[in-house]
C-alpha positions in Angstrom: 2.4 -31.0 -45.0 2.3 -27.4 -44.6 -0.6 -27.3 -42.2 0.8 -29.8 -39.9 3.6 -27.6 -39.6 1.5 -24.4 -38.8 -0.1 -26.5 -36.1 3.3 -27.8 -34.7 4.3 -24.6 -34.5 1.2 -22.9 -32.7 1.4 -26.0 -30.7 4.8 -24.7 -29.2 3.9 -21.3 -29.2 0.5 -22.2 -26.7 2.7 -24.2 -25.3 5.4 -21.9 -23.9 3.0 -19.0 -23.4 1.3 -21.7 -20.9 4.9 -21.9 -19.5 5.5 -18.3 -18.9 1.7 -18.1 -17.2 3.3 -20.5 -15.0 6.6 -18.8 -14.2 4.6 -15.4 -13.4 1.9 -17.2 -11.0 4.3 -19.3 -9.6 6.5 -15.7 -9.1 3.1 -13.7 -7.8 2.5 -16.7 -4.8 6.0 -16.1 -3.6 5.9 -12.7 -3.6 2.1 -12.9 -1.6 3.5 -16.2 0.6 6.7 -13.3 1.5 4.0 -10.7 2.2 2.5 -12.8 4.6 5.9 -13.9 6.1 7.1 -10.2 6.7 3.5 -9.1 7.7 3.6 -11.4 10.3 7.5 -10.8 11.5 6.0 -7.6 11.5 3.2 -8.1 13.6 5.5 -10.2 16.4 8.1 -7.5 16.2 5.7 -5.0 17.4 3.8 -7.0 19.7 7.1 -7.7 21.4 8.2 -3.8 21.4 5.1 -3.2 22.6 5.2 -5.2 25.5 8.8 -4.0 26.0 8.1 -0.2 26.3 5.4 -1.2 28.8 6.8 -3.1 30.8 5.6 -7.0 30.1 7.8 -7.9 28.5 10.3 -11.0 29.4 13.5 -12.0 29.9 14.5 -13.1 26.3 12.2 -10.1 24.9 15.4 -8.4 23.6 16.6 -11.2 21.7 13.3 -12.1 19.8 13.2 -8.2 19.1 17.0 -8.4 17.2 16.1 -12.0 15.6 12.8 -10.0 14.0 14.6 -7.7 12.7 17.0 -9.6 11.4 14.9 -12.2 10.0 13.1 -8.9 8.2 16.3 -7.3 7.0 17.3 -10.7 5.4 13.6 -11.1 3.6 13.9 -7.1 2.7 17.4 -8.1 1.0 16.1 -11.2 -0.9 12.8 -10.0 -2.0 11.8 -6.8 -0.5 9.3 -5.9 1.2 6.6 -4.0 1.1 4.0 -3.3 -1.9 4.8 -4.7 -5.2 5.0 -1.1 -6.4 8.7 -1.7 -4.0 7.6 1.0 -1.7 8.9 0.5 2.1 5.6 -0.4 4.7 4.9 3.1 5.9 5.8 5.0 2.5 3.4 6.2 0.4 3.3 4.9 -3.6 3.4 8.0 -5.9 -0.5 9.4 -6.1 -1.0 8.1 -2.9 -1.7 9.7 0.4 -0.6 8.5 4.0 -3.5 8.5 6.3 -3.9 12.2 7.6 -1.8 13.9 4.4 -4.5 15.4 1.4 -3.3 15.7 -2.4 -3.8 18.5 -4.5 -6.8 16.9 -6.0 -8.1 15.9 -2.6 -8.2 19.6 -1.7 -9.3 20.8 -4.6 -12.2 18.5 -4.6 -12.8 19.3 -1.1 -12.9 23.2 -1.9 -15.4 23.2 -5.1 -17.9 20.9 -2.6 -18.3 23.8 -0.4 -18.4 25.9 -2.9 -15.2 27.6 -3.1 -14.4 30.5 -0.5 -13.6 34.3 -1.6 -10.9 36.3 -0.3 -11.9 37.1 3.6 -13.5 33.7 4.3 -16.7 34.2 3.1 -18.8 32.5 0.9 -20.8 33.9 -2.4 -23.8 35.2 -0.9 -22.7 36.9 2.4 -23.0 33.8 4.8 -21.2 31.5 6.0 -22.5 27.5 5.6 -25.4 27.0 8.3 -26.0 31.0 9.0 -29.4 32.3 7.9 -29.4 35.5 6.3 -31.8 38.1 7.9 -34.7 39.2 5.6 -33.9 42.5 3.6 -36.2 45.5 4.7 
């Protein structure tokens, strides 16, 4: 009976590593399903500032502008929001860039594809990138 035993037992084991699969997709489609929720509170709240600061907005403009944000600070409190790395919309995860910001490595990369520059702004050679050098005499 010793191999029917071995089998119960893998039996349970496949079956609660099909369980925990379970658990961490049902976890992953809340999390993208609150994505979705905030990124569109998000997208009503600033249509509706928008409209606001230039003048089209309406009457009850104000009040759809505090139930946004409360509706987001609630979500934020529950499940945050955000990437799942838990950085804030608008922060940048570590290694990353916001648009308009460069990295070390970005610059660095940047540099050694023009080809470097040498103290006083010039390149190796004399000449700067798209000047011709005159012939030597």
């Amino acid at each position: 009976m010793g191999l029917m035993d071995k089998v119960r037992a893998q039996g349970t084991q496949i079956a609660q590593m099909a369980q925990e699969t379970a658990r961490e997709g049902k976890v992953k489609l809340d999390q993208a399903q609150a994505k979705r929720r905030a990124d569109a509170m998000f997208r009503d709240l600033g249509a509706t500032v928008y409209a606001e600061r230039t003048g089209r907005g309406t009457p009850d403009s104000q009040e759809k502008i505090d139930r946004l944000v409360d509706a987001l600070s609630r979500q934020e409190a529950s499940q945050g929001l955000g990437d799942p790395d838990g950085s804030a919309p608008g922060e940048s995860a570590p290694g990353e860039s916001k648009p308009g910001e460069s990295t070390k490595e970005e610059s660095a990369k940047g540099e050694s594809a023009q080809g470097g520059s040498t103290p006083g702004g010039s390149t190796p050679g004399g000449s700067t990138p798209g000047q011709k050098t005159p012939p030597a005499s």
